[in-house]
N, C-alpha and C positions, 0 to 999 in steps of 0.2 A: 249388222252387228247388234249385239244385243246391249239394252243399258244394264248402267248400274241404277239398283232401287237405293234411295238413301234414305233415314232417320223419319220416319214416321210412316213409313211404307208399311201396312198391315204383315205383310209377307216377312218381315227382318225379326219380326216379333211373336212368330209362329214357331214351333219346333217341327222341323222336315221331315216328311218322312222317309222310309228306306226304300233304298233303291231294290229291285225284285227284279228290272229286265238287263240283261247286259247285251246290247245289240247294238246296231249299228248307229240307231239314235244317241246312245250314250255316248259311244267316242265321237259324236259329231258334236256334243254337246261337253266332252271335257276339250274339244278341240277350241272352242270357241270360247269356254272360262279363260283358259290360258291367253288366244287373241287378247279378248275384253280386261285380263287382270295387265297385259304387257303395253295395252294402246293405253291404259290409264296410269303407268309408271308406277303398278301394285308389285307388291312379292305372296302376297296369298287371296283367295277369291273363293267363295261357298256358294254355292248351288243359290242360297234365297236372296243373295246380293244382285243377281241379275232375274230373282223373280221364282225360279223355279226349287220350288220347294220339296227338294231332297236332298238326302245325309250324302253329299257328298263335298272335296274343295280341292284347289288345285295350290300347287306353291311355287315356287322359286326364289329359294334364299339363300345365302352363306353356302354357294355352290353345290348348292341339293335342291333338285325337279323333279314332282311328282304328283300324284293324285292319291287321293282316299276315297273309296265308296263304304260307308257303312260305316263310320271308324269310331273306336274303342279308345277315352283318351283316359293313361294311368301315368298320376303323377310319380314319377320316380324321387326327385328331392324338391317335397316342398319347402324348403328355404324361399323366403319369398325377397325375389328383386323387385325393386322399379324401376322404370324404365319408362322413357319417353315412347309411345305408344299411339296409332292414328290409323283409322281406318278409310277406304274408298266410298263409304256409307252415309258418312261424320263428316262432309265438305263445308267448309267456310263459304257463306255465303257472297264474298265477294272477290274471292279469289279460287273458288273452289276446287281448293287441294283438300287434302284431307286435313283436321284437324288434329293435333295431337296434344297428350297429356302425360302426364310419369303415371303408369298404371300397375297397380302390383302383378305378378305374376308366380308360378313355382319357377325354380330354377331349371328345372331336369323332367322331362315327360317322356311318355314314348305312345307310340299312336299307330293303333291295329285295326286292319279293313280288311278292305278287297280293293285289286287294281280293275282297270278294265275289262278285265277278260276273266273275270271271281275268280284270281288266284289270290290268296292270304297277302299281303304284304306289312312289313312290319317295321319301325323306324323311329330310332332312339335318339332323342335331340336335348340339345344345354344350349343355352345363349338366345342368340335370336328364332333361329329356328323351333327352340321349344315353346316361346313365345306366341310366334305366328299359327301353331300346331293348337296352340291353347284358343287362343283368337278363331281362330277359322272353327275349330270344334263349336264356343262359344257359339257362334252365326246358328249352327244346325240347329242349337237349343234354343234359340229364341231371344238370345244374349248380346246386345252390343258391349264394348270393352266401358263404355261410358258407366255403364250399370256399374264397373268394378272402381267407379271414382267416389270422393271424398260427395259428399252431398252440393257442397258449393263449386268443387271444381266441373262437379255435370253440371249445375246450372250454365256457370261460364261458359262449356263449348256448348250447349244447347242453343243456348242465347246467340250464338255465332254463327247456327245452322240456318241453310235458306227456311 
């Protein structure tokens, strides 16, 4: 199984690049984000959390499973929530779940790729799931949700990171 890379890992902090082969390596490797995001009790996982650095991520949240290769993320209502927010990256150093924080976010996005097999796919989300859409995008660009915190609130979970 593959790890997860966590918070200081070169690779979290690179932006991925695009994917260009769709073959049998790829579905063994969106086979295996899914494994790795379900054995670490995640709902979303990006390509450079387990190291490999392409625009892609997998999900399952608020009764919606899927994948994005390539994805285009457009904020539909930035009305901005927050919301307690924590990623598989961002582990507590002595319990090491994820750490979480109230992280702003838009309310409403929608988030355009390619599935596995480069057919278009397209998927319009509000609540959690446009959250985790934004979050998983974040990853490809080189973004943890920490960056999107108050200056002291990322000290404090940094400070908490192994």
């Amino acid at each position: 199984m593959r790890e997860i890379r966590y918070v200081g890992d070169p690779v979290l902090r690179t932006p991925a690049e695009p994917v260009t082969d769709f073959d049998k390596e790829l579905r063994r490797l969106i086979d295996d984000m899914f494994s790795v995001m379900y054995a670490a009790d995640g709902v979303g996982l990006a390509g450079p959390q387990i190291g490999v650095a392409r625009r892609l991520f997998v999900y399952d949240i608020s009764n919606r499973k899927g994948h994005v290769i390539n994805p285009e993320l457009v904020v539909d209502d930035p009305e901005e929530v927050v919301e307690e927010e924590g990623c598989l990256s961002v582990p507590g150093k002595q319990t090491g779940k994820p750490l979480y924080a109230p992280t702003p976010r838009a309310a409403g996005a929608t988030i355009r790729g390619l599935d596995r097999l480069g057919r278009p796919v397209e998927v319009k989300a509000r609540g959690m799931l446009a959250r985790c859409f934004q979050h998983e995008f974040d990853h490809l660009e080189g973004t943890l949700y920490v960056d999107r915190l108050a200056k002291d609130e990322r000290r404090k979970i940094l400070l908490q990171t192994p």
